[in-house]
N, C-alpha and C positions, 0 to 999 in steps of 0.2 A: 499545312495550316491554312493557305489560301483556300485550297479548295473546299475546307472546313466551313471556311466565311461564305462562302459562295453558294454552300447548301443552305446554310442560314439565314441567307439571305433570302432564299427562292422561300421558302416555307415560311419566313415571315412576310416578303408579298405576295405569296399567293392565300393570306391568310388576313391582307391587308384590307380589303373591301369588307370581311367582319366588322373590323373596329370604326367604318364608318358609317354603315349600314342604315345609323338612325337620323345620317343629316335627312332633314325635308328640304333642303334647298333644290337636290337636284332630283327632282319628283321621277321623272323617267329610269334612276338608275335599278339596275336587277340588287338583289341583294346576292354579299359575299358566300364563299365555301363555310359550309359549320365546323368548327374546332374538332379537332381528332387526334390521340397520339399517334408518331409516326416510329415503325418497327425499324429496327437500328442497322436491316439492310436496305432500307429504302433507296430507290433510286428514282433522282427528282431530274424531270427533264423541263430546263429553263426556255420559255418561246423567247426569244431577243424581237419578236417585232413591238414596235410600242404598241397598247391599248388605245383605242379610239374613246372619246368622252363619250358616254349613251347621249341619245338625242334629247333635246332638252324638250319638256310637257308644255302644254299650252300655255300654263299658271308661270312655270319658269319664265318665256319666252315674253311677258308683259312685264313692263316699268313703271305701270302705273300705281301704285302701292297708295290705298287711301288709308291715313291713319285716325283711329277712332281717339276723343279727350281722352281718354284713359291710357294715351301710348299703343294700345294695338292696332296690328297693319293688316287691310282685308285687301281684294279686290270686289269687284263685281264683274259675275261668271253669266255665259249666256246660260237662260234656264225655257225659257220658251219664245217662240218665234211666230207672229199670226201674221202671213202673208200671201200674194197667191193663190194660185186654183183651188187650196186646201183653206184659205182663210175661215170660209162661213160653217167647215166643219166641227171646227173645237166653238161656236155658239150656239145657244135657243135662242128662237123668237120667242117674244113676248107680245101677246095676242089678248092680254086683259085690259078694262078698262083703263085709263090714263091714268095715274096715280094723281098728276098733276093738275087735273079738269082740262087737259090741251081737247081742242076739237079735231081729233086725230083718231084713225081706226089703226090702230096696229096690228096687222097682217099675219098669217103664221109664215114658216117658210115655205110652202111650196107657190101659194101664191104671190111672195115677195117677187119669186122666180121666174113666176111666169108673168105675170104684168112688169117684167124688169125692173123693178125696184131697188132689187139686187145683182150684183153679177162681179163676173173679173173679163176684164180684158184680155187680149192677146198678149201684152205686153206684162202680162200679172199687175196691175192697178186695179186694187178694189173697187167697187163704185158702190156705193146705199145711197138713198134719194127719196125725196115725198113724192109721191104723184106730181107730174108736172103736165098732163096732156089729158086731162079730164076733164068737163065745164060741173058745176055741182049747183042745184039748186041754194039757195038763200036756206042755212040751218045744219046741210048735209057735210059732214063730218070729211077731211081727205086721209086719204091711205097713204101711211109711213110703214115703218118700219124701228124699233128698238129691237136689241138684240145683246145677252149675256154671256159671258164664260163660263163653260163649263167647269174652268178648272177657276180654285181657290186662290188666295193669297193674303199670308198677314208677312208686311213688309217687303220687297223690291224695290228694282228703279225700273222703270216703264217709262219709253222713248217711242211717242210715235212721229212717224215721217209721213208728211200728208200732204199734197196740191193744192187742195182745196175744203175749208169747212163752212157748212150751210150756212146763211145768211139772206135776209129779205126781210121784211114787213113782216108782222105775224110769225115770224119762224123762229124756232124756241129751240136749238139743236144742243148735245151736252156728248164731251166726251168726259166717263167718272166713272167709279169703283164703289163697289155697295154692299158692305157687310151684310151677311143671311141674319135670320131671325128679325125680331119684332124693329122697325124703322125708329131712330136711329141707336138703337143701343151698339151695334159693333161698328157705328160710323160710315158717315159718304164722304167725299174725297171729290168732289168736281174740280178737273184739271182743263177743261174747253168750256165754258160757256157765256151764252150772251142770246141778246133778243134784235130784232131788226134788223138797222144796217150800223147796231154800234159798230165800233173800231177799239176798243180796249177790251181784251179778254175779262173775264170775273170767274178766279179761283174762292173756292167755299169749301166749310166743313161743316158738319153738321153732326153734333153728339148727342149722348146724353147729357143730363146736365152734370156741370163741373168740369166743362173744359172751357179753358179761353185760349184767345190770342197774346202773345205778348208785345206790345208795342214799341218796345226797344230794342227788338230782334232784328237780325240784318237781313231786309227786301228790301228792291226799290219799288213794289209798287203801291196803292195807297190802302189804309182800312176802309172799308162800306162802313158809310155813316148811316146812324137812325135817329131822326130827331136833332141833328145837326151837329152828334156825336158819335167816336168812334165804337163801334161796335164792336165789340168785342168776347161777347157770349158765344158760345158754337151749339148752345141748345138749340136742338132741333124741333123741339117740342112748342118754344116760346116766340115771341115777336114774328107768326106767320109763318114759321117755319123754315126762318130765313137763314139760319145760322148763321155763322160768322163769315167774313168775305173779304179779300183783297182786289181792289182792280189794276190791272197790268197799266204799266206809263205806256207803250208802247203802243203806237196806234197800229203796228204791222201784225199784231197778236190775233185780232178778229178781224172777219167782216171784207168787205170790197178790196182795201187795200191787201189783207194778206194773201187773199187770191190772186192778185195782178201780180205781185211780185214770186209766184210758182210757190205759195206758200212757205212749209219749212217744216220744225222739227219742236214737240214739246216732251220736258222730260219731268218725269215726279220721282222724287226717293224717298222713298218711306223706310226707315229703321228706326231705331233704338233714340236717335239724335234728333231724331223733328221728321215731320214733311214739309219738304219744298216742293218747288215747281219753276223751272225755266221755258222761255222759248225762248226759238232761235226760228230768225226766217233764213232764207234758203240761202244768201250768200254767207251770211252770218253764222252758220255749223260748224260746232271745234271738232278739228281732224279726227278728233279721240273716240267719236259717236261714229263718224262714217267710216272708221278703222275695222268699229265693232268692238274695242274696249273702252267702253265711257269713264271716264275720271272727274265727276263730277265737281271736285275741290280744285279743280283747276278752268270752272265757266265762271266766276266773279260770285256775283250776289244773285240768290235764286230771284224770281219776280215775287213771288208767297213765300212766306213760311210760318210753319206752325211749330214753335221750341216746345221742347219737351220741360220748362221751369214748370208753366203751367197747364198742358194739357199731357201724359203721357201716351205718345203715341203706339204703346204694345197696351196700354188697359183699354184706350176709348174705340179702337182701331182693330178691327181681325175678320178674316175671311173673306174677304172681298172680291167679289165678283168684276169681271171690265163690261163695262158697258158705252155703249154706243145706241142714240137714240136723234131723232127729230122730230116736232111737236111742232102745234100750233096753236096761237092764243093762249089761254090757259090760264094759270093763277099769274105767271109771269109778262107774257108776252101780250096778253089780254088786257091784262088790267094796265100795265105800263101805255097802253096803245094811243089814246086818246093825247098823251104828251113827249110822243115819239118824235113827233112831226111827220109820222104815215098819214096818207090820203082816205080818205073816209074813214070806216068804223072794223075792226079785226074781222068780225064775222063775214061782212061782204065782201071785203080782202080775199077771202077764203075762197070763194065763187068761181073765182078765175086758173086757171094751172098756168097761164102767163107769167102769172108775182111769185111764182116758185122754182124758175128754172136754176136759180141758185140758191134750193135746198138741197146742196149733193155734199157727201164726202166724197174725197176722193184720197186713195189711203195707198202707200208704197209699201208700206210696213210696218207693225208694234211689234217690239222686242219686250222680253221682262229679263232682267238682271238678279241673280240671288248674291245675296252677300256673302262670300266666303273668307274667314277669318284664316288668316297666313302666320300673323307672330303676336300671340297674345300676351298676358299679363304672365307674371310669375306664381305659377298657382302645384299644390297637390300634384295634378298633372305633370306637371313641367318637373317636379320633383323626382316621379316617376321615372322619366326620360332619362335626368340624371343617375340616378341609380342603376338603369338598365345600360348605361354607358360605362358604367366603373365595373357591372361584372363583367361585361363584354372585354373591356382591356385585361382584366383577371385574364378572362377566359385564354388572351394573347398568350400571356405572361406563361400561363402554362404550358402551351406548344414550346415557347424555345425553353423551355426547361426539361421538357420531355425529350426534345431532340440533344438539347447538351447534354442529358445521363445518356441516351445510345452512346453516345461518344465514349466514354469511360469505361 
């Protein structure tokens, strides 16, 4: 009779990895033996060494679990990576007129290349830069550089890690994301910009019309005011074009001081639930970013944010290009000039490549994060699952019933 138990036993664990088969918890494991009946001379040879766990997948081996209002739990998975000798690969240059009026020639890439404009370092630090070593008559436009993604995106989280971003008199630099089609119907997303020697970064959106801000959202830093009120339209069409705007509390966010301190790290997430925006300067980076798994519900209160009560960020918001760009003068930096408290007048600014030696990025690395949903809501689906679990234990049921008639 023992040894009876003891076949029964082996044919039900070795028939035991079926009936687990549909956990996702342990992503790595193989799936079990398929169900079979067994002929009633079978002879089952039991292994006694115990099973090793399969190795646990990347997704397992993370704790960072962000959970969306609705109860379901995602992570954020890495999905692309622009760093390095390969950086300027996955971009175009953009070599048309300024959209902006900046007095700026944008360059294609090969002469970005050769008048170094562009480049990477030894050490893989990006560098982009306006001309800084050229005298230019009184009128004559300087040579930058802007520069797109080839690849797409409607929603991530984008984390860039940077030394240094442009800043000076007249310099109008922006790192943002820019919907295809007609401006702004799929939305811009400025996460870097500023003019001069500010020191508070200014996050913008810019839609069509019928998107705002909501004012009781949680950021700390302040709305752009128009007319000595909060603005809060994100049409890009109206008030100059200016859309809607937050400027960061933080004076380490732009400008002179966030380069003396080896700059730092800014991050946007864009889904289903808003777009925000943090930074973090260089001492200041949560473990969880320099790990390589970002959890963003665990850095406080973004600096921006844009709640989805009133603008939906998957209708106003898709396909977005990364862009990286430095300008000068122009409808921003121009017209601001005269009460910047810069010396003379933006044009004759422009003369010199002295007042530009810090129009540079200098870039370690952009990561993009896709959203991957881990344990969602109880749906259809999830019904599915169960049901394919109940025939699966059937399917048990029938092995040891197969093997107790051999018996008989």
């Amino acid at each position: 009779m023992l040894s009876k138990l003891s076949l029964l036993a082996a044919a039900v664990g070795l028939h035991m990895p079926l009936c687990t088969a549909n956990s996702r918890l342990r992503l790595g494991q193989q799936p079990g033996l398929a169900a079979s009946a067994y002929p009633a001379n079978l002879s089952i040879q039991v292994d006694p060494t115990p099973r090793a766990w399969p190795p646990l997948s990347p997704i397992a081996k993370r704790s960072n679990l962000n959970t969306n209002p609705d109860g379901s739990t995602f992570l954020w998975l890495p999905q692309d990576e622009y760093a390095g000798k390969t950086f300027f690969d996955r971009f175009q240059f953009f070599s048309d007129k300024d959209p902006t009026n900046g007095h700026v020639n944008y360059v294609d890439r090969s002469t970005a290349f050769a008048k170094q404009l562009v480049y990477v370092r030894d050490d893989g630090v990006v560098i982009m830069k306006g001309d800084d070593t050229t005298w230019l008559d009184k009128g004559v436009y300087r040579d930058s550089v802007r520069i797109s993604s080839y690849a797409q995106y409607t929603t991530g989280l984008f984390i860039l890690d940077l030394n240094r971003a442009p800043w000076g008199c007249g310099t109008w630099p922006a790192f943002w994301t820019l919907g295809n089609g007609a401006w702004p119907t799929t939305g811009e997303i400025d996460i870097i910009e500023g003019v001069h020697d500010n020191e508070h970064n200014q996050v913008a959106w810019h839609t069509r019309a019928g998107c705002t801000l909501t004012p009781e959202a949680n950021f700390t830093g302040n709305i752009v005011q128009l007319n000595g009120q909060d603005n809060l339209d994100c049409n890009g069409l109206v008030n100059q074009n200016s859309g809607c705007g937050i400027i960061e509390w933080s004076r380490a966010s732009y400008g002179p001081y966030f380069d003396s301190i080896g700059g730092g790290v800014f991050a946007m997430k864009w889904d289903e639930n808003g777009i925000a925006v943090w930074s973090f300067y260089r001492a200041a980076i949560p473990k969880d970013i320099l790990d390589g798994s970002p959890d963003p519900s665990q850095w406080g209160a973004p600096s921006a944010a844009l709640e989805p009560k009133n603008c939906d960020p998957l209708q106003f918001f898709a396909n977005h290009s990364i862009v990286f760009d430095i300008t000068f003068c122009g409808d921003w930096a121009g017209n601001s000039y005269a009460t910047s408290g810069c010396p003379g007048t933006c044009e004759d600014r422009l003369t010199d490549p002295g007042n530009f030696v810090n129009a540079t990025w200098s870039i370690n690395s952009l990561k993009v994060y896709r959203k991957q949903l881990i344990k969602g809501r109880i749906t259809n689906d999830s019904a599915a699952v169960a049901r394919n679990k109940f025939w699966t234990l059937y399917g048990c049921v029938l092995v040891i019933i197969t093997i107790l008639s051999a018996w008989t």
